[in-house]
C-alpha positions as CSV (number, residue, x, y, z in Angstrom):
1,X,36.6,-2.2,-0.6
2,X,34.1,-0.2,1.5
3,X,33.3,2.3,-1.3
4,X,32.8,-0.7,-3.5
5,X,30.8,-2.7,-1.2
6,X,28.4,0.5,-0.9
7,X,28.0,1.0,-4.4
8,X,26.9,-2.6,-4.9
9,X,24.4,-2.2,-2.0
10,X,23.4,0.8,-4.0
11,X,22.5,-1.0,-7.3
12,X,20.6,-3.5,-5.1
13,X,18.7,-1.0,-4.0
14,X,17.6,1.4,-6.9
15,X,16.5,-2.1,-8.7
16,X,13.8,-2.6,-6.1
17,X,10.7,-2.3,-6.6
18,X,10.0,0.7,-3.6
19,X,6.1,-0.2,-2.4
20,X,5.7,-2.1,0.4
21,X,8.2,-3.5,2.4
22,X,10.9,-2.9,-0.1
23,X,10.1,0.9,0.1
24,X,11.0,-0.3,4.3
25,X,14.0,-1.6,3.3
26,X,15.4,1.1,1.2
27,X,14.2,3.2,4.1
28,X,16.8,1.2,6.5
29,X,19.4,1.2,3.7
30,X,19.4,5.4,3.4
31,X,19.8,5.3,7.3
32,X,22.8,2.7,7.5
33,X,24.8,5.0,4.8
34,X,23.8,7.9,7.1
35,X,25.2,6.4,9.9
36,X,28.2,5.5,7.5
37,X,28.7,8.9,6.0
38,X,28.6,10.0,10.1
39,X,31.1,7.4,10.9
40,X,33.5,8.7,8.0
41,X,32.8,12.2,9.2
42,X,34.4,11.1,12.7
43,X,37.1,9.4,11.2
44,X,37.9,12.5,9.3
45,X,37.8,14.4,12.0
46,X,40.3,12.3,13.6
47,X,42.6,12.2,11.1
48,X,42.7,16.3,10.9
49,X,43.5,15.8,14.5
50,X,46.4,13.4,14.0
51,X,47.5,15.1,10.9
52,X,48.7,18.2,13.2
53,X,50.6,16.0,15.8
54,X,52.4,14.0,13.1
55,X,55.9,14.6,11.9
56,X,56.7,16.6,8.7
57,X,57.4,13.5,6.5
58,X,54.5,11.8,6.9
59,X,52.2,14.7,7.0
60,X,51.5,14.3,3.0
61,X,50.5,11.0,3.4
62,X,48.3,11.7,6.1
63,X,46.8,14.5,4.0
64,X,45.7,11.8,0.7
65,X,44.1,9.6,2.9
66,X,42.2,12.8,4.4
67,X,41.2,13.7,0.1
68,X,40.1,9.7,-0.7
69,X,38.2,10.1,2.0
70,X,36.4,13.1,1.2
71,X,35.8,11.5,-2.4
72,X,34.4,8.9,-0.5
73,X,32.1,11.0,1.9
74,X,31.3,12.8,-1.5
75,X,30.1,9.3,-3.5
76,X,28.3,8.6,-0.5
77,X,26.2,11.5,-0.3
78,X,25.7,11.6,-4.0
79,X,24.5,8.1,-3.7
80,X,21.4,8.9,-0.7
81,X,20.6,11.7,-2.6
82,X,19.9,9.5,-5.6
83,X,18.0,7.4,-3.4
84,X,15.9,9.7,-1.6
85,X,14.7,11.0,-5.3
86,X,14.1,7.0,-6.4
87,X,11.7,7.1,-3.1
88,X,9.9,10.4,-3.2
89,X,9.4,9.2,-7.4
90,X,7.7,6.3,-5.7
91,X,5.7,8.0,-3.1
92,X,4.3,10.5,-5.6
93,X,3.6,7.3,-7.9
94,X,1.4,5.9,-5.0
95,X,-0.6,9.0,-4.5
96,X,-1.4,9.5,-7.7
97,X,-2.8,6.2,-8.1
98,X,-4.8,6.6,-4.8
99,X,-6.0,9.8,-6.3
100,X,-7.3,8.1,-10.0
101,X,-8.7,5.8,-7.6
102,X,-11.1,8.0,-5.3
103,X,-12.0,9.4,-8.8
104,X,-13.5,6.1,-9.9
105,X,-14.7,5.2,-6.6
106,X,-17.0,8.8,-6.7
107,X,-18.0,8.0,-10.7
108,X,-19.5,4.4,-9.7
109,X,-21.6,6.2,-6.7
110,X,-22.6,8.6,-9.7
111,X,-23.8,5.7,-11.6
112,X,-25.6,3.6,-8.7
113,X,-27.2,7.3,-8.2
114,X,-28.8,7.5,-12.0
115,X,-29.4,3.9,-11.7
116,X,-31.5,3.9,-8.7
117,X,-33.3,7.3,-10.4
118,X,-34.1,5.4,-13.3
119,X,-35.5,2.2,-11.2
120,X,-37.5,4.6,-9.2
121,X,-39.1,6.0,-12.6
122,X,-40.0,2.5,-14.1
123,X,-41.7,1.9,-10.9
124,X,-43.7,5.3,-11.4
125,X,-44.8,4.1,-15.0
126,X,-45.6,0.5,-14.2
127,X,-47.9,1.9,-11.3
128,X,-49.7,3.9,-14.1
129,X,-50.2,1.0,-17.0
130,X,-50.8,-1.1,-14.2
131,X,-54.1,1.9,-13.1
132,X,-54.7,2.0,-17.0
133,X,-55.5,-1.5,-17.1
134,X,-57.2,-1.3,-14.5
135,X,-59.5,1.1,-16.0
136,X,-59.6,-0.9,-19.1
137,X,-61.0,-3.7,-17.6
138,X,-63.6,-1.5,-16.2
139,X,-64.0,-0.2,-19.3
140,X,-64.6,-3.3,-20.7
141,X,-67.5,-4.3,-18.0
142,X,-69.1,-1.4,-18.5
143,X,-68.9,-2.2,-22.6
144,X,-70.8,-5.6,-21.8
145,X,-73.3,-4.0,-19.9
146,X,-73.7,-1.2,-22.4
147,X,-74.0,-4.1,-25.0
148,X,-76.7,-6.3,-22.7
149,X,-78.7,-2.8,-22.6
150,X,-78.7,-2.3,-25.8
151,X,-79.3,-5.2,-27.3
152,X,-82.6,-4.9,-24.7
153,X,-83.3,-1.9,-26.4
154,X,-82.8,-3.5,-29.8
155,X,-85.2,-6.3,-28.9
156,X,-87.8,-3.3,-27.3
157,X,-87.5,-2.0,-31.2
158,X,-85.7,1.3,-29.9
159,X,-84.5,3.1,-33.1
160,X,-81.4,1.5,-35.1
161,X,-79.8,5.1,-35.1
162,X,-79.9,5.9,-31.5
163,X,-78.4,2.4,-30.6
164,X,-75.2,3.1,-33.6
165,X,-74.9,6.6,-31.7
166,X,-74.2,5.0,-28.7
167,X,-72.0,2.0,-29.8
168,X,-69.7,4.6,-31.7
169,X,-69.8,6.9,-28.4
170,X,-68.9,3.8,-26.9
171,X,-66.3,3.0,-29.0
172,X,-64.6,6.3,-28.6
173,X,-64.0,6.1,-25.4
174,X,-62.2,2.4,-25.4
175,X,-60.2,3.9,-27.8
176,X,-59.1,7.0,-26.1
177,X,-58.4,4.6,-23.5
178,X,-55.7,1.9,-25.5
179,X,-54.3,4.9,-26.7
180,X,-53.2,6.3,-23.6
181,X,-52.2,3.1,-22.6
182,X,-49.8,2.7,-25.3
183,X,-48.5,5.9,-24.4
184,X,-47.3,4.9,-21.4
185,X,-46.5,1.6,-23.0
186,X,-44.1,3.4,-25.0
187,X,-42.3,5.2,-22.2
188,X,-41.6,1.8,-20.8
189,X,-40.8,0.7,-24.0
190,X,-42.1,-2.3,-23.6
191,X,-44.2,-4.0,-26.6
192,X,-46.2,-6.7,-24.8
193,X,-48.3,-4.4,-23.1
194,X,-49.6,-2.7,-26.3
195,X,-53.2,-2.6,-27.2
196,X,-54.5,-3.1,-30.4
């Protein structure tokens, strides 16, 4: 009945789940059948001792119940070693897990890394439309100025091809200017900002 009620202990076990406070329990259950397999080690003990001081007849009887319960001491020991496997599975189990999870852990600091590299360069490009505009605007001021003048020169009959020299010298230069704004427009990739 012992044997039996061990063995049914033993299924109980080895269909838990071992994490946690199971992996506890199955801790306390490998330590009762220690102290079980030590308390059947006394008792065998005991019985060696008794099988010398007993008569002839019942010496053979003495010696079967000294074999079962080897057998017994035998199951037993078969049956921790199963479950001390079962648990060392689970342990390994765990820190793999914990080890596939440092690995993600590092690849997100990875990505918040190129993220914050790439933020940092947007930053850098926006600052440089924003001192192209800038310029542009200038640019433009300095256009309507250039236009005033020369339309004063006009009206002061200065010559028609010095004033088309300077327009199209004019004109040069604003468009040098969009173009290297839509440069950097096209780094930032970012087609409201294009000039036409």
């Amino acid at each position: 009945m012992v044997l039996e009620g061990l063995k049914y202990r033993f299924y109980q076990i080895t269909s838990m789940d071992f994490l946690g406070k199971e992996g506890e329990k199955a801790a306390e259950a490998v330590e009762n059948l220690s102290e079980r397999i030590e308390d059947l080690e006394s008792h065998l003990n005991a019985l060696d001792n008794a099988v010398q001081d007993t008569k002839e007849e019942s010496r053979e009887t003495d010696l079967k119940v000294s074999r079962e319960n080897r057998e017994r001491l035998i199951q037993l020991e078969e049956m921790v070693k199963k479950l001390t496997d079962i648990q060392k599975k689970n342990l390994d189990d765990v820190n793999s897990e914990r080890s596939r999870q440092s690995r993600i852990e590092a690849k997100i600091d990875r990505v918040k890394e190129q993220m914050n590299d790439v933020e940092e360069g947007q930053a850098e490009l926006r600052s440089r439309v924003e001192k192209v505009e800038d310029k542009l605007f200038s640019m433009e001021r300095e256009l309507g100025s250039e236009i005033e003048l020369n339309q004063s020169r006009i009206d002061s009959k200065i010559s028609e091809s010095q004033f088309e020299s300077e327009k199209k010298d004019l004109k040069t230069q604003i468009s040098r200017l969009k173009t290297s704004l839509n440069a950097i427009a096209d780094e930032l990739d970012d087609g409201k900002i294009r000039v036409e």
